[in-house]
C-alpha positions in Angstrom: 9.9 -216.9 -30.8 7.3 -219.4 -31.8 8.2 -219.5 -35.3 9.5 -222.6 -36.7 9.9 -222.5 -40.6 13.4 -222.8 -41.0 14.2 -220.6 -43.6 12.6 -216.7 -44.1 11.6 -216.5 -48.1 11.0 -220.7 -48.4 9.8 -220.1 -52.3 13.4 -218.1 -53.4 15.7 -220.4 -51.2 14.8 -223.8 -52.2 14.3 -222.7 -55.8 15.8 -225.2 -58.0 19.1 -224.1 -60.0 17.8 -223.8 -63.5 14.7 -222.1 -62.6 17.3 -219.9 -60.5 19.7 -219.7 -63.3 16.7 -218.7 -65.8 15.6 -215.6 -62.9 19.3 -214.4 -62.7 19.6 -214.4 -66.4 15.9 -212.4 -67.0 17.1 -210.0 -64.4 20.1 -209.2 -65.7 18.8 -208.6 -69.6 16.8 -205.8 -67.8 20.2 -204.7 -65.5 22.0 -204.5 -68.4 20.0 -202.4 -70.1 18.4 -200.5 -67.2 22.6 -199.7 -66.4 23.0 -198.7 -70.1 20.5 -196.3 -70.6 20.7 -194.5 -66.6 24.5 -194.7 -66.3 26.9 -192.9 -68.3 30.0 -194.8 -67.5 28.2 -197.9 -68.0 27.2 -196.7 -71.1 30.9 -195.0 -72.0 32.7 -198.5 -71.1 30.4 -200.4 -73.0 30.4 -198.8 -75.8 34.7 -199.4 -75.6 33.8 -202.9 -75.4 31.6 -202.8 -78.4 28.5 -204.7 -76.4 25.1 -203.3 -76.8 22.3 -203.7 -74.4 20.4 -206.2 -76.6 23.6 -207.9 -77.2 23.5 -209.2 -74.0 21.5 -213.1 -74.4 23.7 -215.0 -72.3 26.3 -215.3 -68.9 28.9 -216.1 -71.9 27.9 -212.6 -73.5 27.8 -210.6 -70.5 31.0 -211.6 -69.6 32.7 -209.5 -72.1 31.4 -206.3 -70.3 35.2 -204.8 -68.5 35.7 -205.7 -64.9 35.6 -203.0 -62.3 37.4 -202.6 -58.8 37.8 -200.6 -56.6 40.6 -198.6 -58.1 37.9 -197.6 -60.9 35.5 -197.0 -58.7 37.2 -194.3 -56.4 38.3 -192.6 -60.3 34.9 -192.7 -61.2 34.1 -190.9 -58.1 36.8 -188.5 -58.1 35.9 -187.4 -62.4 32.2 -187.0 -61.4 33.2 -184.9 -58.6 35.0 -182.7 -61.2 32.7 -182.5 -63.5 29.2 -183.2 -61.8 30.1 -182.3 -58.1 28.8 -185.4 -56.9 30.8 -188.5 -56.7 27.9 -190.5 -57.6 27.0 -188.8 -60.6 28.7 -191.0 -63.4 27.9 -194.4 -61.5 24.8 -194.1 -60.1 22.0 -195.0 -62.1 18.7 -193.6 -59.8 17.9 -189.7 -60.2 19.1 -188.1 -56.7 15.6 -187.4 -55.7 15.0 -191.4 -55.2 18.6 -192.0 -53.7 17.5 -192.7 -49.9 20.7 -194.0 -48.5 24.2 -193.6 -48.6 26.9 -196.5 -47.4 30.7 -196.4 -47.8 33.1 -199.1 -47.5 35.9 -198.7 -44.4 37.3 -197.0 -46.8 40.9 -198.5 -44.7 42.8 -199.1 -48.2 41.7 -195.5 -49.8 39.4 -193.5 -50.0 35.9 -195.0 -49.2 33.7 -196.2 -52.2 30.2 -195.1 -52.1 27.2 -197.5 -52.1 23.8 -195.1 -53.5 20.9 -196.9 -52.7 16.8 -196.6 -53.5 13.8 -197.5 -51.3 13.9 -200.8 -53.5 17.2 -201.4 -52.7 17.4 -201.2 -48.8 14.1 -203.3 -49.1 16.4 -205.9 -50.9 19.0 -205.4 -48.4 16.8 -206.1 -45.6 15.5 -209.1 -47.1 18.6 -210.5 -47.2 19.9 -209.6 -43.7 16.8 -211.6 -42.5 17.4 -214.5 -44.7 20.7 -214.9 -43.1 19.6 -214.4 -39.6 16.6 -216.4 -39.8 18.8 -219.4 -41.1 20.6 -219.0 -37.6 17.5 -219.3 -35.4 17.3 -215.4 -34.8 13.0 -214.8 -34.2 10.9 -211.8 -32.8 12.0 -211.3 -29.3 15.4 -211.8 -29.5 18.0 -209.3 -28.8 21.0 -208.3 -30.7 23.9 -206.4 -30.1 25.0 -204.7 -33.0 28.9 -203.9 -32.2 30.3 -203.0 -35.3 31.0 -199.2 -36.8 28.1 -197.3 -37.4 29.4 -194.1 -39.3 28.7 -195.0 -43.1 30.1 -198.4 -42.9 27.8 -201.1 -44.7 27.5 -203.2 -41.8 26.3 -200.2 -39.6 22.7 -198.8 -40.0 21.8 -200.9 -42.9 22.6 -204.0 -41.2 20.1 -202.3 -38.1 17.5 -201.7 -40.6 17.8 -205.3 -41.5 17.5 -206.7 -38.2 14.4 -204.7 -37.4 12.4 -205.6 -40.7 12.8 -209.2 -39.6 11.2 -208.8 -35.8 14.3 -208.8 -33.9 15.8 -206.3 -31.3 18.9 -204.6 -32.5 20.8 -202.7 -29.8 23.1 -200.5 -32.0 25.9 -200.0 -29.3 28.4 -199.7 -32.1 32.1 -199.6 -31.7 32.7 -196.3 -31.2 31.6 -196.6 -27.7 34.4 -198.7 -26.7 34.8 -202.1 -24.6 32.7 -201.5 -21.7 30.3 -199.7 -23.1 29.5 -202.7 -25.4 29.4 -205.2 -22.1 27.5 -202.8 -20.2 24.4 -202.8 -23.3 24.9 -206.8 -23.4 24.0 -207.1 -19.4 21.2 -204.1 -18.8 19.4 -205.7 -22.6 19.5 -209.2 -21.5 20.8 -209.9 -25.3 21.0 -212.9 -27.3 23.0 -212.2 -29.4 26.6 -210.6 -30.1 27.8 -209.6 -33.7 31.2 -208.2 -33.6 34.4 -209.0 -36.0 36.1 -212.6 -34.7 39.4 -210.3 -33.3 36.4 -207.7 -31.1 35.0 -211.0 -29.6 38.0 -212.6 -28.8 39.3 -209.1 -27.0 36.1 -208.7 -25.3 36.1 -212.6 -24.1 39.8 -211.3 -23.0 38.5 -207.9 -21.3 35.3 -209.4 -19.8 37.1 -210.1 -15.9 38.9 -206.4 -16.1 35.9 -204.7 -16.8 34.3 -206.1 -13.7 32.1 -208.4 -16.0 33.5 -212.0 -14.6 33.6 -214.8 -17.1 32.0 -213.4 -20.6 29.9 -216.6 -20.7 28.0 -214.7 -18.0 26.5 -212.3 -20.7 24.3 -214.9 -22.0 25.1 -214.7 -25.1 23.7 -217.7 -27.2 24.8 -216.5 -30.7 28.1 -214.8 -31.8 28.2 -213.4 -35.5 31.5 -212.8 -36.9 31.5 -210.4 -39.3 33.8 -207.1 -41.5 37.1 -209.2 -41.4 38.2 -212.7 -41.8 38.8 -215.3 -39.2 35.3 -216.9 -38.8 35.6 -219.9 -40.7 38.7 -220.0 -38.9 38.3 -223.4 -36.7 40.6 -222.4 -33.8 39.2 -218.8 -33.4 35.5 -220.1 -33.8 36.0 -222.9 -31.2 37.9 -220.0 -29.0 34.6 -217.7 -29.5 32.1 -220.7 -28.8 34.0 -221.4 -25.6 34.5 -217.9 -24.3 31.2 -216.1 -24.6 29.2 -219.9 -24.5 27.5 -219.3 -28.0 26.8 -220.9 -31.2 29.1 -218.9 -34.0 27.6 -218.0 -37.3 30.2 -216.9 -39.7 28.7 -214.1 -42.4 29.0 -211.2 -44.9 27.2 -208.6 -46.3 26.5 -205.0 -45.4 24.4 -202.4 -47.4 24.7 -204.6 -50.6 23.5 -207.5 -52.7 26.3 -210.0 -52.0 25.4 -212.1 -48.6 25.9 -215.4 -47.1 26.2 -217.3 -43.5 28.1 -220.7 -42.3 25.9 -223.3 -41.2 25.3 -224.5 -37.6 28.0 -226.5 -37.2 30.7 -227.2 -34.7 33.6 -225.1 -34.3 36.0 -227.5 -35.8 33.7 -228.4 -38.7 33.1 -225.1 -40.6 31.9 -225.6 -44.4 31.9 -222.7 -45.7 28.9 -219.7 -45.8 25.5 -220.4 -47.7 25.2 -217.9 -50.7 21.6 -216.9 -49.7 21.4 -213.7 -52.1 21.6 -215.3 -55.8 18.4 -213.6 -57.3 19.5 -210.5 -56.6 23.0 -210.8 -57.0 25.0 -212.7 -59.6 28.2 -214.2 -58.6 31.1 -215.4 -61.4 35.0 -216.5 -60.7 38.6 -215.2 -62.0 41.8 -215.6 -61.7 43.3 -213.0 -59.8 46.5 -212.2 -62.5 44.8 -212.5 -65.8 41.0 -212.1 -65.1 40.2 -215.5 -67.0 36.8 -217.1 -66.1 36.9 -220.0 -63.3 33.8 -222.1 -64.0 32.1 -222.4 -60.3 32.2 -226.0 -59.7 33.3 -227.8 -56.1 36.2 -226.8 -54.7 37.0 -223.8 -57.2 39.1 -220.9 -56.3 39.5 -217.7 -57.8 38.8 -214.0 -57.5 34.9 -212.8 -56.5 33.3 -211.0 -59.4 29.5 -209.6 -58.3 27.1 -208.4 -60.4 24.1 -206.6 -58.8 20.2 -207.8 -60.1 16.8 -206.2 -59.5 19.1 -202.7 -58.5 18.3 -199.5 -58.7 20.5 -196.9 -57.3 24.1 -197.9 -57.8 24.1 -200.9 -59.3 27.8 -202.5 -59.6 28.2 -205.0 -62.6 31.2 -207.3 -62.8 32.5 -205.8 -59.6 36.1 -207.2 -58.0 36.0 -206.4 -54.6 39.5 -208.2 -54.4 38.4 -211.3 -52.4 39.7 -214.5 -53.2 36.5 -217.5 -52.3 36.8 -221.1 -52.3 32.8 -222.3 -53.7 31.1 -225.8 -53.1 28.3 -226.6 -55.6 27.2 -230.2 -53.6 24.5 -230.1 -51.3 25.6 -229.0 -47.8 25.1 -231.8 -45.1 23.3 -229.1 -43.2 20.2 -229.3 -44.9 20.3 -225.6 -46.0 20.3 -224.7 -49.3 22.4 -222.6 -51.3 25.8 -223.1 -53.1 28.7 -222.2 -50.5 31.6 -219.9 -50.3 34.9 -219.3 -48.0 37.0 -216.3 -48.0 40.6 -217.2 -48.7 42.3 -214.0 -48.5 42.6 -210.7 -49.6 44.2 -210.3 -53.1 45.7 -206.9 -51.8 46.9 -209.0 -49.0 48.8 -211.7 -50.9 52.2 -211.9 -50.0 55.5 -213.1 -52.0 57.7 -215.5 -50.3 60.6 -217.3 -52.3 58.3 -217.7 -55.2 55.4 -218.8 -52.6 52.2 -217.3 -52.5 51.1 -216.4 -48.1 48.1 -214.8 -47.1 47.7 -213.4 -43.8 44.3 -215.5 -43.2 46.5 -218.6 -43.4 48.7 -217.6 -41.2 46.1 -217.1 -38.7 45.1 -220.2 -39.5 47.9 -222.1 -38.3 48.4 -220.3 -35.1 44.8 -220.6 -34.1 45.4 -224.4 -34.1 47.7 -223.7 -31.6 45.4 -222.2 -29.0 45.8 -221.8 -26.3 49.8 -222.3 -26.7 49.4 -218.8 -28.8 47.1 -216.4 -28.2 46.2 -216.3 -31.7 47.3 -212.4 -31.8 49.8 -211.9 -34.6 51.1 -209.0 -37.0 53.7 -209.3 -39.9 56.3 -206.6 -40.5 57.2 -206.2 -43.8 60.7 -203.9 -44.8 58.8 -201.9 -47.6 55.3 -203.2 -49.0 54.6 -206.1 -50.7 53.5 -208.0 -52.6 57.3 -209.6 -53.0 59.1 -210.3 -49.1 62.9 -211.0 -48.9 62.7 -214.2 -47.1 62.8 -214.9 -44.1 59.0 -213.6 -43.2 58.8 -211.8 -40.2 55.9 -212.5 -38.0 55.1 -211.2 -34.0 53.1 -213.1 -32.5 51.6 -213.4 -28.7 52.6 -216.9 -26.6 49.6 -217.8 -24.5 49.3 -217.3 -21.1 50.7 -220.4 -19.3 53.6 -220.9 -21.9 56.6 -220.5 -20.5 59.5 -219.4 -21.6 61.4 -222.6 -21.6 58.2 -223.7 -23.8 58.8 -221.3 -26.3 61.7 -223.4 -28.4 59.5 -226.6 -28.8 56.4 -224.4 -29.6 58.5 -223.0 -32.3 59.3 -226.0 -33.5 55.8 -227.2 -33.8 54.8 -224.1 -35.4 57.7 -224.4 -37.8 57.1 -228.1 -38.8 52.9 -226.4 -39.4 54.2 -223.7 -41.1 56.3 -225.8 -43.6 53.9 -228.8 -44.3 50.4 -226.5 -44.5 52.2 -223.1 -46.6 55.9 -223.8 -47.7 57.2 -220.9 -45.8 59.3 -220.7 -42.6 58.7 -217.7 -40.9 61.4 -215.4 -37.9 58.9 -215.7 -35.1 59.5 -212.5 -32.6 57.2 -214.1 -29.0 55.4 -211.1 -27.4 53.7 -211.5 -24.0 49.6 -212.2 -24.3 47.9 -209.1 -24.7 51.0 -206.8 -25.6 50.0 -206.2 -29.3 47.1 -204.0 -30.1 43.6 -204.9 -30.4 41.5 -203.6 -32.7 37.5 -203.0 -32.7 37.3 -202.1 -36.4 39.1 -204.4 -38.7 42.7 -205.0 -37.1 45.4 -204.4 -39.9 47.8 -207.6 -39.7 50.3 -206.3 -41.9 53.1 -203.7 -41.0 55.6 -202.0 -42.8 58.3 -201.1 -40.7 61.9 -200.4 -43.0 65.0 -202.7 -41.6 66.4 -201.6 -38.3 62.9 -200.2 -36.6 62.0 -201.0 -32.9 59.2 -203.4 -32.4 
């Protein structure tokens, strides 16, 4: 733990952007054409768009080639499986005999999407897993517990793999274990470190005293990494995080893929977004979420994530729309780190209707986080019938904290209310539930119910 350079590949991270710009762009003349050639749905859509390989000269040309979501990608899966009897088949472009690995998404909106991966690509995706650790101070000798799924998900064993090519201890207690199984690996491994999702930490902070294990800043813990659902650049659940377990909290992303990035250190209340770490092996672009337009990335843009694997070789996704909606920053971080910088908005699956007013559930979160510990932060909205379009008014449960009272409850609504108005132009039908009365979740906790008119809560 003697190691002081602060970051883990010095040469690729402080590259300048237009030597970084003229790497991304030689790599992907070579994707292009390596996708072409291997894949036959790259080369089927393609050759729809009327783009060859060698048409490809510039970003500007190589954003003609179609966008792909997930939708696609699970029909891709299913016509190879009827026709190949593999789901990979079509997509992939590697030979099965080099495919060593693979991942799936949650798979919580469908059926799960497949990730195929080579020897070169888990190398790559171990190089970036370290790139974001190191970043955080993470060196040989420490110990991490690894607390997230580990069946198929991307932030299971490839996230493992990742820790261990960079010196560190990982302690894959997973999820599946349960709460006490997780505290119990934290005390007998002496660990460092805790990564979990932001809603796991704040139950376990919450569970800590039944479970026997007294205060959770007891565990030791000196690092908490939020990670597989939003709410870490969220400044009231960070600072709740920080405070409970005692730890610095590292917002980041990225499982068994190109696409990663971590916050700085910062203080709770100051979050600035993640550093993209990953850019010469991934390319990153902007669109509106409606018509698919190009957003130039400049400071402060918003707009859908488009990803666009370089240097891949098993199943490498180009112009992929994971349906995240990112806020970039192109100026040079205060932090001293480099790297351009990125916050998850929202989910565009997620985005809800009101009265002509676009809500995301992440915003909703974060207005009652800033009124911890009034609130408990715990919160679900119950929809009628699905959205995207909500009859007004919103319907949102949510948890009062412990030491509100009920006589507390009309002017916290009132505060909440005036938030609500001034920060999203919506004024939600609060139901108050007692702290700890809705479910927690260890996987990704689903904030969004559908529950038609009439229904019990």
């Amino acid at each position: 733990m003697t190691e002081t350079r602060p970051l883990w590949n010095e040469r690729i991270e402080r590259m300048p952007a237009d030597e970084m710009r003229d790497l991304q762009l030689a790599r992907l003349k070579r994707q292009v054409a390596y996708n072409y050639e291997r894949s036959p749905y790259y080369r089927a859509r393609m050759d729809a768009a009327g783009i060859a390989p060698g048409g490809v000269g510039s970003f500007e040309d190589f954003a003609r080639v179609p966008i792909m979501d997930k939708a696609e990608h699970r029909r891709v899966q299913e016509e190879s499986l009827e026709r190949h009897g593999t789901p990979y088949a079509l997509l992939a472009c590697a030979p099965p005999e080099e495919i060593v690995r693979i991942s799936a998404t949650s798979g919580t909106t469908g059926i799960p999407t497949l990730y195929t991966l080579t020897a070169h690509d888990v190398a790559v995706v171990n190089e970036m897993h370290a790139r974001k650790y190191w970043r955080a101070g993470i060196r040989p000798g420490h110990v991490m517990i690894q607390a997230l799924s580990l069946s198929m998900f991307t932030g299971g064993l490839p996230l493992s793999e990742g820790i261990i090519h960079m010196g560190a201890c990982v302690v894959p207690v997973g999820i599946e274990g349960g709460t006490r199984r997780v505290l119990e690996y934290a005390r007998l491994t002496r660990a460092h470190a805790l990564i979990a999702t932001p809603s796991f930490g704040q139950y376990l902070i919450e569970q800590c005293p039944e479970a026997g294990a007294g205060d959770a800043r007891a565990l030791g813990l000196r690092w908490f990494f939020c990670a597989g659902e939003p709410g870490g650049g969220n400044p009231g659940v960070r600072r709740a995080l920080a405070d409970g377990f005692g730890a610095r909290v590292f917002d980041h992303t990225g499982g068994g893929h190109a696409f990663h990035g971590i916050s700085c250190d910062e203080p709770p209340e100051e979050y600035k977004g993640m550093h993209f770490v990953s850019e010469d092996h991934c390319l990153l672009e902007l669109v509106d979420p409606h018509t698919r337009a190009p957003i130039a990335i400049a400071e402060g843009a918003v707009g859908e994530m488009v990803f666009t694997f370089l240097d891949w070789r098993g199943g490498p996704f180009m112009r992929y729309a994971l349906g995240d909606l990112i806020q970039v920053w192109t100026r040079p971080c205060a932090c001293g780190m480099p790297g351009m910088r990125f916050k998850i908005v929202g989910r565009t699956d997620d985005m809800l209707i009101v009265k002509g007013v676009n809500v995301y559930p992440e915003a909703i979160r974060n207005v009652l986080a800033a009124f911890m510990p009034r609130v408990t932060g715990s919160f679900r909205i119950v929809l009628a019938r699905p959205g995207p379009k909500v009859d007004p008014p919103l319907r949102l449960r949510a948890e009062h904290g412990a030491d509100t009272r009920a006589g507390d409850l009309p002017a916290l609504e009132a505060d909440l209310m005036a938030r609500f108005r001034a920060e999203l132009r919506v004024a939600p039908a609060i139901e108050w539930h007692a702290p700890g009365s809705l479910p927690r979740d260890a996987h990704k906790t689903k904030l969004i119910l559908v529950e038609p008119q009439g229904k019990e809560a």
